[in-house]
Backbone as CSV, one residue per row, in Angstrom:
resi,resn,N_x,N_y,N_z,CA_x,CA_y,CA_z,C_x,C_y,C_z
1,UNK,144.845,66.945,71.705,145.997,66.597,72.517,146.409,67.813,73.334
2,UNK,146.410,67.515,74.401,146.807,68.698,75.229,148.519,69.070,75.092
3,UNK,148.727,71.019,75.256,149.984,71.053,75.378,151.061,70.688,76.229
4,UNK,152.194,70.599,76.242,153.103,70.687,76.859,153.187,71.950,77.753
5,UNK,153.695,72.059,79.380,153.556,73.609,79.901,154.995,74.236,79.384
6,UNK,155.186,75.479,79.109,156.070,76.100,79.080,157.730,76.049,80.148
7,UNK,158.668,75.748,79.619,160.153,75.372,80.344,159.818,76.856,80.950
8,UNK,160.313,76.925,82.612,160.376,77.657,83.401,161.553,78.331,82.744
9,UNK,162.269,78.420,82.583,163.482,79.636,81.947,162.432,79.927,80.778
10,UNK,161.476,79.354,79.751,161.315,80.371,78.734,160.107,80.831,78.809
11,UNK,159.387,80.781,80.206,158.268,81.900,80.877,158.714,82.742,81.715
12,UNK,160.182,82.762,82.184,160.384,83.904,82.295,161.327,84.852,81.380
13,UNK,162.010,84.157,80.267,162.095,84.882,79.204,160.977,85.916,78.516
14,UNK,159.683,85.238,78.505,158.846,85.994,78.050,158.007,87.146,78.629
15,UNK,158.192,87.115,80.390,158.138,87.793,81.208,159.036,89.452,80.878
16,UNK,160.169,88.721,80.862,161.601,89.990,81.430,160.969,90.545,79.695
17,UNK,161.069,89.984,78.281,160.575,90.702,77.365,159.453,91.445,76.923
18,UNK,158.437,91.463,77.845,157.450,92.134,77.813,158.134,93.248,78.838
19,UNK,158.649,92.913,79.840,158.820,94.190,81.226,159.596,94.821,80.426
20,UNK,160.767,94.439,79.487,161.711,94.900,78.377,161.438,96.241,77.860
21,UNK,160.143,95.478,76.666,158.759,96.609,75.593,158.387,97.732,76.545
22,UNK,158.009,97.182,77.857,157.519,98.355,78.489,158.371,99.516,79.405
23,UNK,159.713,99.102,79.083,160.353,100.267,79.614,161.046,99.952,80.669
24,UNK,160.917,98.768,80.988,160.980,99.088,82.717,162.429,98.884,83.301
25,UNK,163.219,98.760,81.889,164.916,98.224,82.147,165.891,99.376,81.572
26,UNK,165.594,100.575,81.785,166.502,101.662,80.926,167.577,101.860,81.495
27,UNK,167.348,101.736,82.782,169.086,101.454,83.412,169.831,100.061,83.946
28,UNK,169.206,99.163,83.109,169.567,97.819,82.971,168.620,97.141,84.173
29,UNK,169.007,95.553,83.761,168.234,94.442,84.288,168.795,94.509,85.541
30,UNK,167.786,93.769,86.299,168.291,93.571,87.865,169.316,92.109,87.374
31,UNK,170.000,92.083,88.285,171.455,91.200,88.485,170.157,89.438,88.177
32,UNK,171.506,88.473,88.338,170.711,86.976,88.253,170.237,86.800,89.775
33,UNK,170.837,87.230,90.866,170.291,86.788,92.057,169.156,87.101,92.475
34,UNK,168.737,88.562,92.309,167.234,89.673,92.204,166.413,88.752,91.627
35,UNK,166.967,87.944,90.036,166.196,87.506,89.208,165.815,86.110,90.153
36,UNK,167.033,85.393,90.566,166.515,84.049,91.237,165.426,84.492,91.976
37,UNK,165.595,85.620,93.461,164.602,85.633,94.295,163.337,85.952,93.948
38,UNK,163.328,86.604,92.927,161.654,87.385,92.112,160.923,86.034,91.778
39,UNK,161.506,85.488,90.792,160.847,84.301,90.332,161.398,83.040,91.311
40,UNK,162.162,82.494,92.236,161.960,81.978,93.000,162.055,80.590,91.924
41,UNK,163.481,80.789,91.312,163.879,79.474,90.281,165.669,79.400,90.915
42,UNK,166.446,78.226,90.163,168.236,78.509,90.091,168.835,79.220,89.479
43,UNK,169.720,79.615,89.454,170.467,80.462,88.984,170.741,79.871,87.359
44,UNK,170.920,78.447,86.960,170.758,78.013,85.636,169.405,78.639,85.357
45,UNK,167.894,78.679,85.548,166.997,79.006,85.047,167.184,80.241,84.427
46,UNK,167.420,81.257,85.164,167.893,82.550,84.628,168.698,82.767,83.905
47,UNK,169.986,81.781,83.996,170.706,82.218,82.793,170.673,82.000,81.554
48,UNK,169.524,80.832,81.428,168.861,80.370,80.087,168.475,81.109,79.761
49,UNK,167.452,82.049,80.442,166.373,82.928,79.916,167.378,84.455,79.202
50,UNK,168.213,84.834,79.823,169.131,85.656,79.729,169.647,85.589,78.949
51,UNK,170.737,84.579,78.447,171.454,83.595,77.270,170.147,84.151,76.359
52,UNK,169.230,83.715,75.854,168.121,83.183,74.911,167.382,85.076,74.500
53,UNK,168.083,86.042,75.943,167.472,87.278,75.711,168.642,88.331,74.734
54,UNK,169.591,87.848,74.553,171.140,87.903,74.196,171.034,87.711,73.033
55,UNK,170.844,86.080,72.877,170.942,85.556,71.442,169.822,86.349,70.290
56,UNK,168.329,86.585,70.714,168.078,87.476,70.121,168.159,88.984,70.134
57,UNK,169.161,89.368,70.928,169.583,90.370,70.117,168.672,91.662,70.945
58,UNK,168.334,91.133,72.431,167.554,92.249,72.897,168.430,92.361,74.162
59,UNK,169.399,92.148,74.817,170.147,92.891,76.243,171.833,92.521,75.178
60,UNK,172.411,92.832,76.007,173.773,92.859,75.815,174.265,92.680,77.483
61,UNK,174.975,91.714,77.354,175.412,90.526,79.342,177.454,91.525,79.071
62,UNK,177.605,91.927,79.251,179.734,92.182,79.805,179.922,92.220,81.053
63,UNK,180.948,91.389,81.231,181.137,91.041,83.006,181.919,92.365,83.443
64,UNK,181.202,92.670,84.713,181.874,94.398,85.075,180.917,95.354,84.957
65,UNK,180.022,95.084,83.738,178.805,96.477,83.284,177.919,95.903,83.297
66,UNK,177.325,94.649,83.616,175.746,94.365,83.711,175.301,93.567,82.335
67,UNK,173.869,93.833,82.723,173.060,93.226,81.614,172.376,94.861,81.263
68,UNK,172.378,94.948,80.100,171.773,96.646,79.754,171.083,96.225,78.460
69,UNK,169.412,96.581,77.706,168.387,96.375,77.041,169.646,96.945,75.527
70,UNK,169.266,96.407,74.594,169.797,96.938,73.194,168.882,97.668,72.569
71,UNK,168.904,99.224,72.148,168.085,99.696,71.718,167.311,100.398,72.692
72,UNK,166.044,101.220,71.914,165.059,101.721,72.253,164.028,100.743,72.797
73,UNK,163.248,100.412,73.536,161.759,99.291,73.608,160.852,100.281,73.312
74,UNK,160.582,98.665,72.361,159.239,98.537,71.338,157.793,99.403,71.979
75,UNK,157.070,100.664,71.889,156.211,100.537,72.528,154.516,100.476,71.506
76,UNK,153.939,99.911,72.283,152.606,99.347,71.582,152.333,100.721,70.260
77,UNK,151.587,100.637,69.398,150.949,101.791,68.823,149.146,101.625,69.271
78,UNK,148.899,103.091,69.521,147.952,103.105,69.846,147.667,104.256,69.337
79,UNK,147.982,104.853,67.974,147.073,106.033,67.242,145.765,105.296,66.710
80,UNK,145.001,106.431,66.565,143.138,105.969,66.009,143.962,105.541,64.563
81,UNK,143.025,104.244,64.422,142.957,104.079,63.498,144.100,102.802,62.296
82,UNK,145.339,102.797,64.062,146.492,101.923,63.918,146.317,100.739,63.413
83,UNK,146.735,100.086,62.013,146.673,98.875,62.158,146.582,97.533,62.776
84,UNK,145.484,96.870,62.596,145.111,95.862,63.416,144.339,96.140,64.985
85,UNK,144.030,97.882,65.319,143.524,98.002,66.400,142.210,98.317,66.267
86,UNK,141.703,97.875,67.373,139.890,97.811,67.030,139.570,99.274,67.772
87,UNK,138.906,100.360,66.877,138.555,101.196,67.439,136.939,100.625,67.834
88,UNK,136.659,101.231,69.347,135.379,101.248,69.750,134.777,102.218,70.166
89,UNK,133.237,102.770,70.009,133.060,103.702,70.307,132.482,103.276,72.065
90,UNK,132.619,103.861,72.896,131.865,104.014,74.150,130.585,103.270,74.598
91,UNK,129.893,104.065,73.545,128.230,103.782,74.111,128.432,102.706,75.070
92,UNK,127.502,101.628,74.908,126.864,100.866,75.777,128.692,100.170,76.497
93,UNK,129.661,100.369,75.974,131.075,100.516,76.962,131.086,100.538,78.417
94,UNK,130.685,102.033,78.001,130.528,102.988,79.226,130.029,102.501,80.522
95,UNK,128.488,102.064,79.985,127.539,101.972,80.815,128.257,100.536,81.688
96,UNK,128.663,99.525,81.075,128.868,98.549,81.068,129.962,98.505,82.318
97,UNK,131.185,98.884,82.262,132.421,98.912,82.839,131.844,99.945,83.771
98,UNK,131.096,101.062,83.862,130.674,101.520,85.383,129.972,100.443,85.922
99,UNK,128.641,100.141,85.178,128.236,98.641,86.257,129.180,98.014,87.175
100,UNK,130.192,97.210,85.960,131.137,96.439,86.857,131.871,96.993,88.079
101,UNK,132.153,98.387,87.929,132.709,99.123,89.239,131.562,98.587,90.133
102,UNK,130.428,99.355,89.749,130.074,99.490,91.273,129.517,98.408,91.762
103,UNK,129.625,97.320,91.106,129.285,95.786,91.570,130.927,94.666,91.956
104,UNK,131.861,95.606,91.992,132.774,94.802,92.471,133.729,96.043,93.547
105,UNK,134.710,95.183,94.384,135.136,96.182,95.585,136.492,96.095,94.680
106,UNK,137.068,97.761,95.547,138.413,98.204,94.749,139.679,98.368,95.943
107,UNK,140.519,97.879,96.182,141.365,98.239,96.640,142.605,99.323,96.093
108,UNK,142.695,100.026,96.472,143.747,101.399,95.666,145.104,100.980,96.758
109,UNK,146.191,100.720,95.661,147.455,100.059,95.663,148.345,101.357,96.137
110,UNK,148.357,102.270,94.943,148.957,103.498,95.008,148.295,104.544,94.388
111,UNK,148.854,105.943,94.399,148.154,106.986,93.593,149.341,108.190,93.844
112,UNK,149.720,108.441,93.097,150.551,109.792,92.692,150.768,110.518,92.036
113,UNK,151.199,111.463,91.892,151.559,112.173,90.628,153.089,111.733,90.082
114,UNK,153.282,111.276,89.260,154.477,111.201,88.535,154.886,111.936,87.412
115,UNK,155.831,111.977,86.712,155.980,112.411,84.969,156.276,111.545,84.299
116,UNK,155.657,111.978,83.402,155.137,111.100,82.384,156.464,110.945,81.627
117,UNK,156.497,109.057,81.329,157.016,108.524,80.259,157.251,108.826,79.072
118,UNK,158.231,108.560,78.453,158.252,108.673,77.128,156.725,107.870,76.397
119,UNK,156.295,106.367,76.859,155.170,106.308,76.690,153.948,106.827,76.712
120,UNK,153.665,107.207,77.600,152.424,107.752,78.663,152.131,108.958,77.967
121,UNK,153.435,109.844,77.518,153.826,111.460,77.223,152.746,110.746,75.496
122,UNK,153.446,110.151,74.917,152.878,109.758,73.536,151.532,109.577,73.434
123,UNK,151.108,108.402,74.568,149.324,108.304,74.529,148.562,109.104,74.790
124,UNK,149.380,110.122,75.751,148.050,110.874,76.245,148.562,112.777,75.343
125,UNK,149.166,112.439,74.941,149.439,113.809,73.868,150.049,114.395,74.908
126,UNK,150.886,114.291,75.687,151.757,115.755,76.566,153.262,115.293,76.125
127,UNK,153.606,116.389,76.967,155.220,115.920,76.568,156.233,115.501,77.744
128,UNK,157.015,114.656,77.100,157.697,113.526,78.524,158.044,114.576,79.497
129,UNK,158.051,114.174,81.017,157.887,115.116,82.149,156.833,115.462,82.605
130,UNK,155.797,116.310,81.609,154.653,116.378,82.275,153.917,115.751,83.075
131,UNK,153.428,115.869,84.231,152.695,115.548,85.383,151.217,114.425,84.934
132,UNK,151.785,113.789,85.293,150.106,112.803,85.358,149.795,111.962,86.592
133,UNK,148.831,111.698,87.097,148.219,110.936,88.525,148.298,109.479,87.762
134,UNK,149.133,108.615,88.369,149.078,107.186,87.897,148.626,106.969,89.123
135,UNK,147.276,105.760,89.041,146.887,105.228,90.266,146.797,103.606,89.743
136,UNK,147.242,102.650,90.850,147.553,101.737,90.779,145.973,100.816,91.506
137,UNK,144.712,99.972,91.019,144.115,99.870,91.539,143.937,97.940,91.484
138,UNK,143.658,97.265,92.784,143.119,95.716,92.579,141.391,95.269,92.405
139,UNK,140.781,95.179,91.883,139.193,95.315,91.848,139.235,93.778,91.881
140,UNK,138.289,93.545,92.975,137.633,92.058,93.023,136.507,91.992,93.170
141,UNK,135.930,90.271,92.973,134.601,90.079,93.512,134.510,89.196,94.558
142,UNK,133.166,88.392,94.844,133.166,87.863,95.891,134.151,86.677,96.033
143,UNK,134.537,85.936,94.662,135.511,84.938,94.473,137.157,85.568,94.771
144,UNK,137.099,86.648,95.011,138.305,86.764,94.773,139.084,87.964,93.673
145,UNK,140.319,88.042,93.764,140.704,89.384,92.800,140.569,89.059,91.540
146,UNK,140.085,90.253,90.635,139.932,90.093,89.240,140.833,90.601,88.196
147,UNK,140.996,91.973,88.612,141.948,93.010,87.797,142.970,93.119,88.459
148,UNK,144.443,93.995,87.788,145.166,94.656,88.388,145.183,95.904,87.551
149,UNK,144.913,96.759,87.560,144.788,98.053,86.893,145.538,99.483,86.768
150,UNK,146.440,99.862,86.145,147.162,100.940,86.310,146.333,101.975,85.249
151,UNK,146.149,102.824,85.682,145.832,104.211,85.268,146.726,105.426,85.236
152,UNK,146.458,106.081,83.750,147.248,107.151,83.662,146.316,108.499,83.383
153,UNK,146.498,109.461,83.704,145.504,110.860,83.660,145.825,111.677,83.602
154,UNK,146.361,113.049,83.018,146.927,114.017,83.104,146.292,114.923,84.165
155,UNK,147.525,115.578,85.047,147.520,116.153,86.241,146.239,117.187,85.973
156,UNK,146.045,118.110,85.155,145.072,118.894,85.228,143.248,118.374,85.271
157,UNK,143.245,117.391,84.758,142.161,116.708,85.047,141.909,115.925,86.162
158,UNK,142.801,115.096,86.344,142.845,114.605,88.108,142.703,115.180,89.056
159,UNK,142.841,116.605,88.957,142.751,117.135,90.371,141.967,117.431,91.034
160,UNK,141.048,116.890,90.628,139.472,116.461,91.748,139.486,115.782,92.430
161,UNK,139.818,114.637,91.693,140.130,113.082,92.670,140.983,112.684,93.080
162,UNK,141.243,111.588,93.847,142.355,110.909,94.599,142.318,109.815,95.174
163,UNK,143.047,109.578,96.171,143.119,108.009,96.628,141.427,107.738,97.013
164,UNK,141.097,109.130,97.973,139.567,108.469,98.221,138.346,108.377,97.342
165,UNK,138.481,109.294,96.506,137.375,108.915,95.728,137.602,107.847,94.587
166,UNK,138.725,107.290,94.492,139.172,106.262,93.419,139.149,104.901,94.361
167,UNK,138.724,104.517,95.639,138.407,103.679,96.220,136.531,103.396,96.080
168,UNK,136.410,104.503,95.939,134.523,104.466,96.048,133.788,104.504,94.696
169,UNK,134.270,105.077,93.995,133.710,105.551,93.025,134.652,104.717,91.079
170,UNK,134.048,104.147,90.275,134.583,103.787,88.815,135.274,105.376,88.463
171,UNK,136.441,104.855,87.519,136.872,106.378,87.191,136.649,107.035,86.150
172,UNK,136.096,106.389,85.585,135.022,106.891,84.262,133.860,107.858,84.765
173,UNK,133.475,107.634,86.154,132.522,108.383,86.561,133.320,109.547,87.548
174,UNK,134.387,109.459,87.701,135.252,110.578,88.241,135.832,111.355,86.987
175,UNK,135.671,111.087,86.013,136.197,111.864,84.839,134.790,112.542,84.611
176,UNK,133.573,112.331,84.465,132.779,112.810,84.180,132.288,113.651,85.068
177,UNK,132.430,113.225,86.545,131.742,114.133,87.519,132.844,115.873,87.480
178,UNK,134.489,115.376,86.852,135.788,116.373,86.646,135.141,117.442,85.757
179,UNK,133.991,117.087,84.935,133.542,117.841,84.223,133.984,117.137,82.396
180,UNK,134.684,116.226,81.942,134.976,115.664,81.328,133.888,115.038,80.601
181,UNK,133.809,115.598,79.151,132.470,114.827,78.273,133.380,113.738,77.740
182,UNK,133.118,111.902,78.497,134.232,111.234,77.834,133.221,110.697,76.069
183,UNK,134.249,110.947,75.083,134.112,110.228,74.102,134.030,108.813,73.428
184,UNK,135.140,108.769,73.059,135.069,107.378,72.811,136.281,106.820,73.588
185,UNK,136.494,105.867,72.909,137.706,104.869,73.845,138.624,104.044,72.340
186,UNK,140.243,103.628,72.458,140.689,103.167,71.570,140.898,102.030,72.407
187,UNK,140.600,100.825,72.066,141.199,99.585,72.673,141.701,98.441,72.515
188,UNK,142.857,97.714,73.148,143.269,96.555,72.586,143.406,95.583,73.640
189,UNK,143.322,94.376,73.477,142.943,93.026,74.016,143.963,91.832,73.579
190,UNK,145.194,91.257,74.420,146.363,90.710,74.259,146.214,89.715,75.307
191,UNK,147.346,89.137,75.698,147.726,88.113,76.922,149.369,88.568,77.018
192,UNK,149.230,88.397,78.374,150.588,88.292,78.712,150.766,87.466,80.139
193,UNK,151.934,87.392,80.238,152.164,86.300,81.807,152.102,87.293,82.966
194,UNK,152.138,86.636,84.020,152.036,87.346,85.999,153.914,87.147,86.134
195,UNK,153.888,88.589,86.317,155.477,88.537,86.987,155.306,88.550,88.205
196,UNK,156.005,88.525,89.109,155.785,87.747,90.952,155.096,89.238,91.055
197,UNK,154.458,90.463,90.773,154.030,91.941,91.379,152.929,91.004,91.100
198,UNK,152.183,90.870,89.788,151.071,90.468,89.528,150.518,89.295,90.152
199,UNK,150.935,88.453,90.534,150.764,86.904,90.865,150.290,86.787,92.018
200,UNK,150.867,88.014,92.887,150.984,88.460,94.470,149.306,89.097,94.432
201,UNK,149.570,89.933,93.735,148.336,90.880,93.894,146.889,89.840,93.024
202,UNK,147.123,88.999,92.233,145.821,88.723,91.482,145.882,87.240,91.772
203,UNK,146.745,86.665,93.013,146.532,85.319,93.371,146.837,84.321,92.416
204,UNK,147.603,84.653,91.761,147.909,83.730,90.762,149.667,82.855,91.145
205,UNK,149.838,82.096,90.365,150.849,81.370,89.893,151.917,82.497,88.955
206,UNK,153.236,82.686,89.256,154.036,83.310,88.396,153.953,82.719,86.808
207,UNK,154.147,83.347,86.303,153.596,83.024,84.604,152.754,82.514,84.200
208,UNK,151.432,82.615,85.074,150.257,82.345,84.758,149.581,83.354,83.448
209,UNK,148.870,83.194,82.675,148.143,83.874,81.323,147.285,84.624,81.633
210,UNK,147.651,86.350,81.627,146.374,86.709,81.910,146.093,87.339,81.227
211,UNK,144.858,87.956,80.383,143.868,88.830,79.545,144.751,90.465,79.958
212,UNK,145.367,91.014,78.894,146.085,92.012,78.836,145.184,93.402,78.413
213,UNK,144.389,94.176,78.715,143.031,95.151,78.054,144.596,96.465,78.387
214,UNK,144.435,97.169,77.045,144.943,98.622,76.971,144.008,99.441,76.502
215,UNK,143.431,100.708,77.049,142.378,101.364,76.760,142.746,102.558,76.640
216,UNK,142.659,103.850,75.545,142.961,105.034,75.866,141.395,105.805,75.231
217,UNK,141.165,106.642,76.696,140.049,107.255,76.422,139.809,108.485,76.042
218,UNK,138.879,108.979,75.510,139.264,110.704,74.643,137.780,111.231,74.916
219,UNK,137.856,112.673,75.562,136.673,113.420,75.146,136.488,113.296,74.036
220,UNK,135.085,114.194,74.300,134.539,114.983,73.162,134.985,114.930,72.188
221,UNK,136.110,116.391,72.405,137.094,116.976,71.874,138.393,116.214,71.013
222,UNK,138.518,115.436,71.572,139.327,114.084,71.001,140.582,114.612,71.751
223,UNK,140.600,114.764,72.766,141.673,114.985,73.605,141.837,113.747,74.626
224,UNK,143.078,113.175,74.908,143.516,111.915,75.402,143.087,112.158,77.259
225,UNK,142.475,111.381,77.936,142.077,112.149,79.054,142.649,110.803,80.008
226,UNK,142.608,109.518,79.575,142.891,108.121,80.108,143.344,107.058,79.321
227,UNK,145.001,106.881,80.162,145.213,105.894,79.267,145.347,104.771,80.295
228,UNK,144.819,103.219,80.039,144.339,102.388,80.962,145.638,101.040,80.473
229,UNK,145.931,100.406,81.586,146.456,99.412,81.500,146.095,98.280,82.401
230,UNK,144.977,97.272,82.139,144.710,96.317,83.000,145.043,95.083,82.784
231,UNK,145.506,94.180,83.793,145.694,92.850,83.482,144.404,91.851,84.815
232,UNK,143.832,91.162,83.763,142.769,90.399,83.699,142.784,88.833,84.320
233,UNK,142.663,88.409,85.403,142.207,86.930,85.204,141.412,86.208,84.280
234,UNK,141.800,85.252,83.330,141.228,84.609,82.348,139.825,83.629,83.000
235,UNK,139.956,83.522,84.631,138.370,82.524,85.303,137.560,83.453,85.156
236,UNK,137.531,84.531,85.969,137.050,85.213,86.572,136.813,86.829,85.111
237,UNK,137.038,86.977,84.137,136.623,87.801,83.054,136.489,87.564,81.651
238,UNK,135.384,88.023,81.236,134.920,87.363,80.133,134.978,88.981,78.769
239,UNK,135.570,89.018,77.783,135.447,90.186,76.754,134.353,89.488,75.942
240,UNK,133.187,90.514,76.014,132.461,89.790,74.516,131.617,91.233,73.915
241,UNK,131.824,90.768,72.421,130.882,90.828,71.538,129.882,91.196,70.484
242,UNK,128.589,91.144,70.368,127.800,90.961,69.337,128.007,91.582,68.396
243,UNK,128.037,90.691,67.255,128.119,90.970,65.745,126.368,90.763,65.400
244,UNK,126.690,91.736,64.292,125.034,91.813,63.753,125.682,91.729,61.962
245,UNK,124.920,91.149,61.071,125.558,90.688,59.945,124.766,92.002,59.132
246,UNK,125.149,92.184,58.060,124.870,93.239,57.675,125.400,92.955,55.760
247,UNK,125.061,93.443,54.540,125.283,93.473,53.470,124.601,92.464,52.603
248,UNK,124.617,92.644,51.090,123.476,91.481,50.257,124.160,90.334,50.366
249,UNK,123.451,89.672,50.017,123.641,88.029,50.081,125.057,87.587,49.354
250,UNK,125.410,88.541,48.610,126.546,88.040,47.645,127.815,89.035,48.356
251,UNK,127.620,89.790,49.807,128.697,90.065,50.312,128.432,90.454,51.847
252,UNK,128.251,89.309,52.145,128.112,89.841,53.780,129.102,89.321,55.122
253,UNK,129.062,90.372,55.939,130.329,90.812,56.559,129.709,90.708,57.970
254,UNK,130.367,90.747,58.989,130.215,90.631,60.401,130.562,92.141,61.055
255,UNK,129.604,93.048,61.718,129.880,94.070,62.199,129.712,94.255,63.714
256,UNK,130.545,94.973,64.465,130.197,94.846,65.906,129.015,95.656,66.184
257,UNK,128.081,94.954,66.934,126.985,95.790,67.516,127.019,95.979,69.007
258,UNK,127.654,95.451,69.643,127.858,96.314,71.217,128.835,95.485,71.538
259,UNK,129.540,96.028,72.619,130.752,95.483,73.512,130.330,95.336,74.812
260,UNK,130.733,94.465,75.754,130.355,94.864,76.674,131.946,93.753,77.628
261,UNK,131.679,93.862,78.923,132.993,93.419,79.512,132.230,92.986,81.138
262,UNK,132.437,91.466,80.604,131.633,90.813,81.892,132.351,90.047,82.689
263,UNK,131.869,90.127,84.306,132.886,89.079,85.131,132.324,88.078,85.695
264,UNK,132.877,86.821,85.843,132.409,85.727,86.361,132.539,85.529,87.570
């Protein structure tokens, strides 16, 4: 039996609570009208979603002072080794996700140096303020856009590259050409919805489902060199794979034997 689609107030409830987790409201929510025009609903839609963001206990609404987040937001864990996160090593990774660069075209959105997040500061081991090149990139194929991709890098390693060589070139292979022996990679694989930035840029429908990939990559050395945030079209990208079975007959287990990350 097929589902029911999601009530427009509680896809964008689930929207504003993810933008929430990620920080993006520390000096409070944009007003209900911002909210009507973004998502392009009534002013009841929003206030459901708002109401429902209240009741549990994540903004606080006083007429005069806004809507302002309760608390700190939640941010992902991504230490080696974090519960429930799949560490992967590189190898055939690597090879894999450069392919896909250089078989699909990249449009570069933005690229700057910013300072780093209280997040960003955590993943990539510096401390909040410090300088990192966030570049904002759209990668498509012949069908059309695939990714939307934000990248984070600490300033001392970036400073080889830039807007132009992050148009031409995968940045896995700009970390390596930086002189960077990359190691392995920590990664995790979620869904989340298209807020009207995403929807715009990856052709989608606002609260459409897309394949959420967080990647943080480490030399050698086990030093944090890239921390990756892409959101995925679910047509157009495929995560897979192979398990190779492994142990005696009276205990056998499913182990990963390569990863790889393919597009349709």
């Amino acid at each position: 039996m097929s589902q029911m689609p999601l009530p427009k107030y509680h896809q964008i409830y689930l929207l504003l609570c993810e933008q929430l987790a990620e920080g993006r409201f520390a000096d409070g929510l944009p007003g209900e009208f911002a909210l009507m025009e973004e998502f392009g609903v009534a002013r009841v839609t929003v206030r459901r979603a708002l109401e429902k963001m209240a009741a549990d206990g994540l903004i606080s609404r006083e007429p005069g002072r806004g809507t302002r987040p309760i608390g700190a937001p939640v941010a992902a864990s991504i230490a080696p080794g974090a519960h429930g996160l799949q560490r992967a090593n590189l190898g055939g990774l690597l090879e894999n996700l450069v392919s896909m660069g250089l078989r699909t075209s990249v449009k570069v959105i933005d690229v700057q140096t910013v300072t780093a997040s209280a997040s960003v500061a955590s993943a990539l081991q510096l401390q909040p303020g410090d300088p990192v090149q966030k570049a904002v990139r759209v990668r498509s194929t012949r069908e059309g856009p695939l990714s939307h991709i934000t990248t984070y890098v600490p300033a001392d390693v970036a400073r080889k590259f830039g807007r132009r060589e992050l148009a031409r070139k995968p940045i896995l292979v700009l970390l390596e050409e930086a002189g960077v022996q990359v190691g392995r990679a920590h990664q995790t694989i979620t869904a989340r919805l298209a807020d009207a930035t995403l929807a715009q840029h990856l052709d989608v429908a606002v609260g459409s489902a897309l394949l959420a990939v967080r990647r943080l990559v480490y030399d050698a050395n086990e030093r944090p060199v890239q921390w990756l945030h892409g959101l995925y079209r679910p047509d157009r990208y495929a995560y897979e794979m192979q398990l190779s079975r492994v142990g005696g007959i009276d205990a056998k287990v499913w182990v990963n034997k390569e990863l790889s990350a393919q597009f349709i």
